[in-house]
Each structure stands twice: as C-alpha cells, then as structure tokens.
C-alpha positions, 0 to 999 in steps of 0.5 A, spaced: 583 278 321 584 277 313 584 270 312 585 268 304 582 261 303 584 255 298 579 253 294 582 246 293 585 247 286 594 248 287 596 249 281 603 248 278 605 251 271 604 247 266 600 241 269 592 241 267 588 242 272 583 235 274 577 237 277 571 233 277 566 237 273 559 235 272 555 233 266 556 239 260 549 240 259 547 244 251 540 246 253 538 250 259 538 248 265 533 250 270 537 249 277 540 254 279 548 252 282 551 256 289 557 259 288 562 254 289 558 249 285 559 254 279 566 256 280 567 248 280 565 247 274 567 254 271 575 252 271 575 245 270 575 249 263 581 251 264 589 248 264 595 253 266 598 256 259 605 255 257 611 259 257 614 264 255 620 268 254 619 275 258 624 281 259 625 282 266 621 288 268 615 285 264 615 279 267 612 282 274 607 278 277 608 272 273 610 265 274 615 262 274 616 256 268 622 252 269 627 254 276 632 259 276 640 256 278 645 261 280 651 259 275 656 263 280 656 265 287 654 272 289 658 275 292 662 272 288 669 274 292 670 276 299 668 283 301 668 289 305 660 291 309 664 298 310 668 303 308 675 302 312 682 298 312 682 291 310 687 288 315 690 282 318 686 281 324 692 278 328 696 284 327 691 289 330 690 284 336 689 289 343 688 294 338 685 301 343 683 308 344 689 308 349 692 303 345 694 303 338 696 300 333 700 304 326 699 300 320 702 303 313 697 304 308 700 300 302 694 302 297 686 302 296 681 298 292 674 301 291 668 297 289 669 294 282 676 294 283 681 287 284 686 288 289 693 289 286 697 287 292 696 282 298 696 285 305 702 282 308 704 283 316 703 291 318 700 293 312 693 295 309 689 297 305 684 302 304 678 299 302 670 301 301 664 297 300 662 292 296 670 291 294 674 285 293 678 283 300 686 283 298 688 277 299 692 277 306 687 281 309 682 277 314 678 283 317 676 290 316 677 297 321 671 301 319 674 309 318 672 311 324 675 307 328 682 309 325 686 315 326 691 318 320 698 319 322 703 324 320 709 320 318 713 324 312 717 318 310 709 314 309 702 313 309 701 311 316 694 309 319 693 308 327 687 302 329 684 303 334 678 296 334 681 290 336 678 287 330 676 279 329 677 274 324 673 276 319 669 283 322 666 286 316 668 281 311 662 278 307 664 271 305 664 268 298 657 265 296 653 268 303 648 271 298 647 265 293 651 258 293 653 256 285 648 251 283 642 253 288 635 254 285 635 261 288 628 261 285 624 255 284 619 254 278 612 256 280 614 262 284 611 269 283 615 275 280 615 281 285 621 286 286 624 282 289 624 276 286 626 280 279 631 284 283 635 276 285 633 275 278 637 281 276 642 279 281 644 272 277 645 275 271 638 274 267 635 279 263 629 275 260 626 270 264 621 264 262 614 265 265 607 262 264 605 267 260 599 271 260 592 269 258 589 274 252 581 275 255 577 278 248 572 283 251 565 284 247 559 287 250 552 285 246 546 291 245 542 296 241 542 301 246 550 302 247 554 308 246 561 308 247 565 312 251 566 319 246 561 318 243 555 323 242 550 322 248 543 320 246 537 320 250 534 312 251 541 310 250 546 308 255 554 308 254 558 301 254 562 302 261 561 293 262 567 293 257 571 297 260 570 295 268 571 288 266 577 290 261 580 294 267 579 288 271 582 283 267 589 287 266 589 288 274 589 280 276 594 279 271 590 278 264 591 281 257 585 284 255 582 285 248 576 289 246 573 287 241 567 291 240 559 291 241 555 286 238 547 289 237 541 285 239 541 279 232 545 272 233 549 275 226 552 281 230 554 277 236 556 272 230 560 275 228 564 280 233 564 273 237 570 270 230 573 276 232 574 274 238 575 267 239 581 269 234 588 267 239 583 268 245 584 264 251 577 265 254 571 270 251 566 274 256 561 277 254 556 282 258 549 282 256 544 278 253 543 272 258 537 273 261 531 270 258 529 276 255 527 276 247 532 280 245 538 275 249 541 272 244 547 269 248 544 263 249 542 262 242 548 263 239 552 258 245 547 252 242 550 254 235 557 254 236 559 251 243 556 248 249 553 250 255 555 249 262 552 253 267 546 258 265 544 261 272 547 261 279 544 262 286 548 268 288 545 276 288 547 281 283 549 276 278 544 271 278 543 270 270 550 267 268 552 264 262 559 259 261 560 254 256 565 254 251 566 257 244 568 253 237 573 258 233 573 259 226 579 254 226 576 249 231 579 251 237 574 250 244 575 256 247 571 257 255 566 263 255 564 267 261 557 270 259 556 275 265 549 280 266 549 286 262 547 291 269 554 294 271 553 292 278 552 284 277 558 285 272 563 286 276 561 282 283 560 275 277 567 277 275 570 277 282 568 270 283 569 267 277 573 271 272 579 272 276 580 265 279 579 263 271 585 267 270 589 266 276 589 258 274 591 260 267 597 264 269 599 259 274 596 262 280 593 259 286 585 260 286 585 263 292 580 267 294 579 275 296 581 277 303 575 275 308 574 279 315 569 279 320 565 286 321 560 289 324 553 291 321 552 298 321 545 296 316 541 290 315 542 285 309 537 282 306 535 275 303 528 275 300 529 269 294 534 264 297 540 266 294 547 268 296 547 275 297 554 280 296 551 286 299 556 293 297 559 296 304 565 300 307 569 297 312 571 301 316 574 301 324 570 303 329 575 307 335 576 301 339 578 298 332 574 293 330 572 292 324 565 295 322 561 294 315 557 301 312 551 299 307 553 303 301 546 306 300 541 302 293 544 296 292 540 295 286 545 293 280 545 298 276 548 303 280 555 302 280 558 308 283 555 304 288 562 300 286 566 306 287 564 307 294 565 300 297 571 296 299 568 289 300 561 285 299 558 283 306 555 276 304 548 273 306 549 265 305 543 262 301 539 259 307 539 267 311 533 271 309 536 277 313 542 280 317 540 284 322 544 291 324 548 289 329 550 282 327 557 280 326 558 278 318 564 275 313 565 280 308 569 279 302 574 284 301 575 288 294 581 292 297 585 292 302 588 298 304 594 299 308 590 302 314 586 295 315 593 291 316 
C-alpha cells in the first residue's frame, strides 16, 4: 500500500530547477502558507550542485553527472558458466548414459588463464568457471556428466550429455556491449550500480557532489553534550538530531556551534557558517518571542521569504537567504527550537532541499492508509502530523497507535514513532476508528 508521490520537481543534474516562487518578502508576513505552498517556495532557492570526482566506494547514494560507456565488452571473451570440458558440440552428438563418448583430454584452463591450444576433433579440455572457452570448442560438459577413464597411453574422459551449440558457454558482450551507456547520467549510486562501475574498470566516478548544510542552534539556556548539567539549563539535542539527519538523506553536515540570544552572537556564528556552506539551518529563535533574534538578523543581512507555515509542531518557520562575508546568497531554513517541531519541519522541508541539491527527485516519504487506534485533533485550522506507531493488526491491515503526548517538546516521542498520521487543514478531529494517510518516517522490512 506504500505510495511515493512526486511533488512535480524531476530534476537532472546540472540543470537549475525553475519553480514559479512567489514575491521575497523582507518583512514579516502574517499569512501563514500550507505546506505545499512553503515547500514551493522553499526550493526554488535551490539548483542541483556540480560535480565531483568520487572514488567508488564514496560515491554510494550519489548521482551520477556524466553517463557511464563500456570501453569493452564484458564478458570480454567467451566463457565457461561451469566447471567442466570444453568440447565441440558435433563431437559429442548422442552422447549418453549408455552411450558414451571417449574424448582425449589435450589440457586445462582456469579462470584467468588464455587457453594454449585449440580443441580439435576428439579433443578436449579441462576448463573451470569463468575461463576462456578454447578456440575449436563450442559447448561445455559439466564434470558430472563425464566419467574419467583408465588408458595408460592418455588421459581420456568419457561424455555422457548430448551437448548443444553453445551449452554453457557465455558469449563475448552478454553482460555489457562495448560502447553502451551502462549506466546513464542522473542514475543513483547503490551496490549495484558501484558493483557494474567497478566492472568497467573505474575506480572514481564523477557525481553531483554533496551539499555542505552548516548547523547553529541559538540560546542562552543550552548545554552541550558532555558538559556538566545545570538546573534551568537544558542540552542542545536540535544540532544533533538535524545533523543526524542531514548526513542520513545524503548531506554533509557541519556543526558550527550555539549563538546566545544577542543579534552579535548569532552574527557571528552565522559568518562562520555561510562560510563554503550551501544552505544554513538553524534552530531557535523564530517565534516571536523578546529573545527571537533570527529574524532580526535575517532583515540585516538577507531576505526573508516565508516566516510561519500552517502545519502542527513546526508552525514558526523562518526561510530566506543569507549574504556571506564574501557576497554569496546562501538559502537559510530557520526551523523551531522545541525538538519535536525541529525534526517533523526538517522531514518536509530540509530533506526535499537536499535531495534536489544532490540531483535527486523530490519525492515525498512512503505514504500508507492505517486505522486509527487514538483520535487526532485539529483545534486551530492547521495541518496536523500526529506521532504514531504503525503496526499490522492479525488480519494485516495497517493499524496507527497514538505515541502518547504530542506536545513538541517530547522527543522520545519521536524514538517511539514510525510515521505522522496527517490531519488536513479543514478537519478538526479524526476520530478512532477512521482510516487516515500516514506519512512514514521508516519503513521497516516487515511492513513490505
């Protein structure tokens, strides 16, 4: 029942991606947009990046930048699918059980190996997997339909298979033809796709290469990790989720460190990390509280163009741009500073950005139907992401558990659940019981 659902950006490397964005506002703005509206808006910030040259290994899960061409033929001779005797399929015509056929054994070739010499007429040769065919031979008599037989004077080997043209033999080019796109620019690097790279010959291959996402967290309050705890003093987990979370959807991060509550902290840490950045997030300091700075400081050295989405957790979010020291606009998401709001704004709006920056389609998460086993509820018109656990009731329908407190500052809440049931904009309660879309955060095996 999973369903993956194109926003309608399909992007090709190297080309910048045209989306119709609304006017850049550099004030604040009172509508609030809907999700789709905000995420519109959100990439047309964004373009694919450029290549890079990757040795093969590191390159998994990028995209590709120019096609891949075979510069030879693989398998680039005829070889042996068996451990056997290469022979020539006319000399071993009606071969049987009760019929035999004594063929000399003339030598043997192992994988790795070029054969020596041709099979002639009631000849053959040892051969094992992977290995050259001889010239002369034509098919191939797996060992256990062959008998060894005792001659003093020879080696002799008894075939028992009426063996066809070509039986067990793979031909030159069944794999990969010389001159063919074996993998074509914009394809996805997995096992797969790395194992037929490697099968070319190439130890590097040229692919989108990875954005670098900066990471800052704004507040007086934080502690981090390893630090001494203090009472009223809470620790930075945003910078880690949100770097975790970069790095799983295919981004580089790079913590940069907490700005404290003044426009010269934030200021500062945010030169840092426009530095080589290709976006900024930072979490914290978007609401409109005395203390919110973000803003301040989006007005003084960038542009605002979204400041609240009609969504639930995450409805203050900041996005704009950001001018470096060295006059480059860098996008910047500003998402809330409760952890809840910060990872459910991140899933549907940071990782499309990277994804459109590595090449990627923009697709959206894995969305399923499941039975409410808990309400939902909508009580100020926007759209909910409720935390639940999907699981399979025993007649396998897909069933949704209410994690418990959906307030957003719990974010064990977040360990416990696999997706977000969605309550739309105009629906102020889903009832147990109703059958509703649920977003899926993972998608564990059994589910398939």
């Amino acid at each position: 029942m999973s369903d993956s659902h194109d926003h309608g950006h399909h992007h090709k490397p190297g080309h910048p991606v045209h989306i119709e964005a609304k006017p850049h506002r550099h004030h604040y703005d009172a509508d609030m947009l809907s999700v789709e509206e905000a995420l519109e808006r959100i990439l047309s910030y964004f373009t694919v990046l450029e290549a890079e040259s990757k040795p093969l290994l590191e390159a998994q899960g990028q995209v590709l930048s120019e096609d891949l061409i075979a510069s030879f033929d693989i398998p680039s001779l005829a070889n042996s699918a068996m451990d056997g005797f290469a022979v020539r399929a006319e000399d071993v015509v009606g071969a049987s059980e009760d019929s035999q056929v004594e063929l000399s054994v003339i030598g043997k070739v192992a994988a790795g190996e070029l054969p020596d010499r041709p099979v002639t007429a009631g000849t053959a040769i040892r051969i094992m997997t992977g290995a050259p065919v001889p010239d002369g031979a034509d098919a191939v008599v797996p060992f256990e339909d062959t008998d060894e037989l005792e001659r003093t004077d020879r080696s002799v080997i008894g075939i028992r298979l009426d063996a066809k043209l070509d039986e067990n033999v793979r031909p030159p080019g069944e794999d990969v033809r010389s001159g063919e796109v074996v993998l074509a620019k914009g394809s996805t690097l997995g096992p797969s796709e790395i194992g037929v790279a490697a099968s070319l010959g190439l130890g590097e291959v040229s692919v989108i290469r990875r954005p670098v996402v900066s990471i800052v967290a704004t507040g007086d309050e934080l502690l981090e990790p390893g630090q001494e705890h203090k009472p009223g003093f809470v620790y930075n987990s945003n910078t880690f989720s949100i770097a975790a979370s970069v790095s799983k959807y295919g981004g580089t991060p790079r913590i940069v460190g907490t700005a404290r509550d003044t426009i010269e902290s934030l200021n500062e840490a945010l030169s840092e990390a426009l530095d080589g950045a290709d976006m900024v997030i930072t979490s914290a300091g978007v609401s409109k509280g005395d203390y919110d700075v973000v803003k301040d400081v989006l007005e003084q050295r960038g542009e605002i163009a979204l400041w609240s989405v009609r969504m639930r957790p995450a409805k203050p979010l900041a996005f704009g741009s950001l001018t470096s020291d060295d006059g480059r606009k860098v996008p910047h998401l500003g998402l809330p500073g409760n952890p809840v709001s910060t990872m459910v704004a991140f899933e549907q709006f940071g990782r499309p950005s990277i994804r459109l920056m590595l090449g990627l389609q923009v697709l959206d998460k894995p969305i399923i139907h499941a039975t409410l086993d808990d309400a939902v509820e909508n009580h100020d018109g926007r759209r909910v992401y409720a935390r639940v656990v999907v699981y399979r009731d025993e007649d396998g329908h897909y069933r949704a558990r209410s994690t418990g407190s959906q307030s957003s500052n719990v974010l064990t809440s977040m360990i416990l659940a696999n997706g977000l049931a969605i309550c739309p904009d105009d629906v102020t309660r889903r009832e147990a019981g109703e059958v509703v879309a649920v977003q899926m955060l993972d998608w564990p095996d059994e589910y398939i």
